[in-house]
C-alpha positions in Angstrom: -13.6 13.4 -60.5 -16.0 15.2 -57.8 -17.2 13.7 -55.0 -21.1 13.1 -56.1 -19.5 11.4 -59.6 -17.5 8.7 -57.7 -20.5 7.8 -55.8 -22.7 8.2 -59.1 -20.2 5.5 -60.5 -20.5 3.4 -57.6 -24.1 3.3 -57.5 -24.7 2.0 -60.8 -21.6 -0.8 -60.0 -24.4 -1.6 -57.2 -27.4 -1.7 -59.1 -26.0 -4.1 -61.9 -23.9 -6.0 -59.5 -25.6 -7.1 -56.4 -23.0 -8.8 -54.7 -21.1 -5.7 -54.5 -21.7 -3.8 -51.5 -20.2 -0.3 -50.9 -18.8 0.4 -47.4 -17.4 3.6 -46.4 -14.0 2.5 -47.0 -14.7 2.0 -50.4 -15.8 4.7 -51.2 -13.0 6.7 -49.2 -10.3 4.9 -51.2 -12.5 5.5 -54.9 -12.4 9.3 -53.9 -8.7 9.3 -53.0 -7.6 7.2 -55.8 -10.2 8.9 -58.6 -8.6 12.4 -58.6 -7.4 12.7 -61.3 -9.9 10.5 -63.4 -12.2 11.7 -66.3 -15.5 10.8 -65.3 -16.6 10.4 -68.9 -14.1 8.4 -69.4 -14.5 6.3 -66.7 -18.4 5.9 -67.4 -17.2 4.7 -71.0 -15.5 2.0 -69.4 -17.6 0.9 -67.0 -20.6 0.9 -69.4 -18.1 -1.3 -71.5 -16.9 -3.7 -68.2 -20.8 -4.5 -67.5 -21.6 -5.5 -71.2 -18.6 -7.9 -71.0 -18.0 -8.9 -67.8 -20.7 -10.6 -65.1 -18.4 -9.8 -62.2 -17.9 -6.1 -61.0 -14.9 -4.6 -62.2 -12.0 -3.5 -59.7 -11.1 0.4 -60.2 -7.9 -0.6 -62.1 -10.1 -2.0 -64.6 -12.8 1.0 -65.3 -9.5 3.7 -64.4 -9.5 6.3 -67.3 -7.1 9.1 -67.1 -7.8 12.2 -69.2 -4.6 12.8 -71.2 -2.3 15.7 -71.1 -1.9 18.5 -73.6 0.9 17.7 -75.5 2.8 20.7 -77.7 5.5 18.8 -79.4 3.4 17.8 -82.1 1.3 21.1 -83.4 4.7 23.0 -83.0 6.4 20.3 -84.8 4.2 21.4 -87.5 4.5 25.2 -87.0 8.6 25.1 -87.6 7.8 22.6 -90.6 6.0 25.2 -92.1 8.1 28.3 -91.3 11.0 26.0 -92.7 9.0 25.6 -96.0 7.8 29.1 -96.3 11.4 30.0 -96.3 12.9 27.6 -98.5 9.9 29.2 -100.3 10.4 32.7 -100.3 14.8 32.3 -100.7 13.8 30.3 -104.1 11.3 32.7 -105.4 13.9 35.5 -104.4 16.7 33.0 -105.5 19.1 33.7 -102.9 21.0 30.9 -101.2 22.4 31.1 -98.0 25.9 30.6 -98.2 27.0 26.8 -97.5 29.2 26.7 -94.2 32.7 26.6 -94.1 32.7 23.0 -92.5 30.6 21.5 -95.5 33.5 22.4 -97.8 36.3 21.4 -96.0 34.7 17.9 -95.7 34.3 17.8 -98.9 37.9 18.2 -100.0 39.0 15.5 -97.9 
């Protein structure tokens, strides 16, 4: 998060809380620790905190991390469907690939 959203956030902790009182150490530590934060995220939770909670919530509590893009899964799906497009296209053509040597020699055991 930016600077003016951290104090943004602690603002409105302020104005619905009023026994919480911002000092410059708090708000140093909220802009060291909220680097990485989403602020949307973050204002999601808070908005959540204050309908629930009549205390003001600590940072661990309103902490929203935005989460990274992760592959695996969309390319998981792109060899799926090579794999079946080839299956595919060696039955239409009805060629096999030959089974390997290790298959057979199980086999006869």
């Amino acid at each position: 998060m930016e600077k003016k959203e951290v104090i943004q956030i602690l603002a409105m902790i302020e104005s619905v809380y009023p026994q919480f009182k911002i000092s410059d150490e708090t708000v140093l530590m909220w802009l060291k620790v909220s680097k990485g934060m989403d602020y949307q995220l973050v204002m999601q939770r808070l908005s959540a905190h204050i309908g629930k909670h009549r205390f003001p919530p600590v940072l661990a509590e309103i902490a929203a991390f935005q989460e990274p893009e992760n592959g695996y899964l969309q390319k998981t799906k792109q060899w799926a469907q090579e794999g079946r497009g080839r299956i595919e296209r060696d039955h239409q053509q009805s060629r096999r690939k030959p089974s390997p040597d290790w298959l057979f020699k199980s086999i006869l055991r």
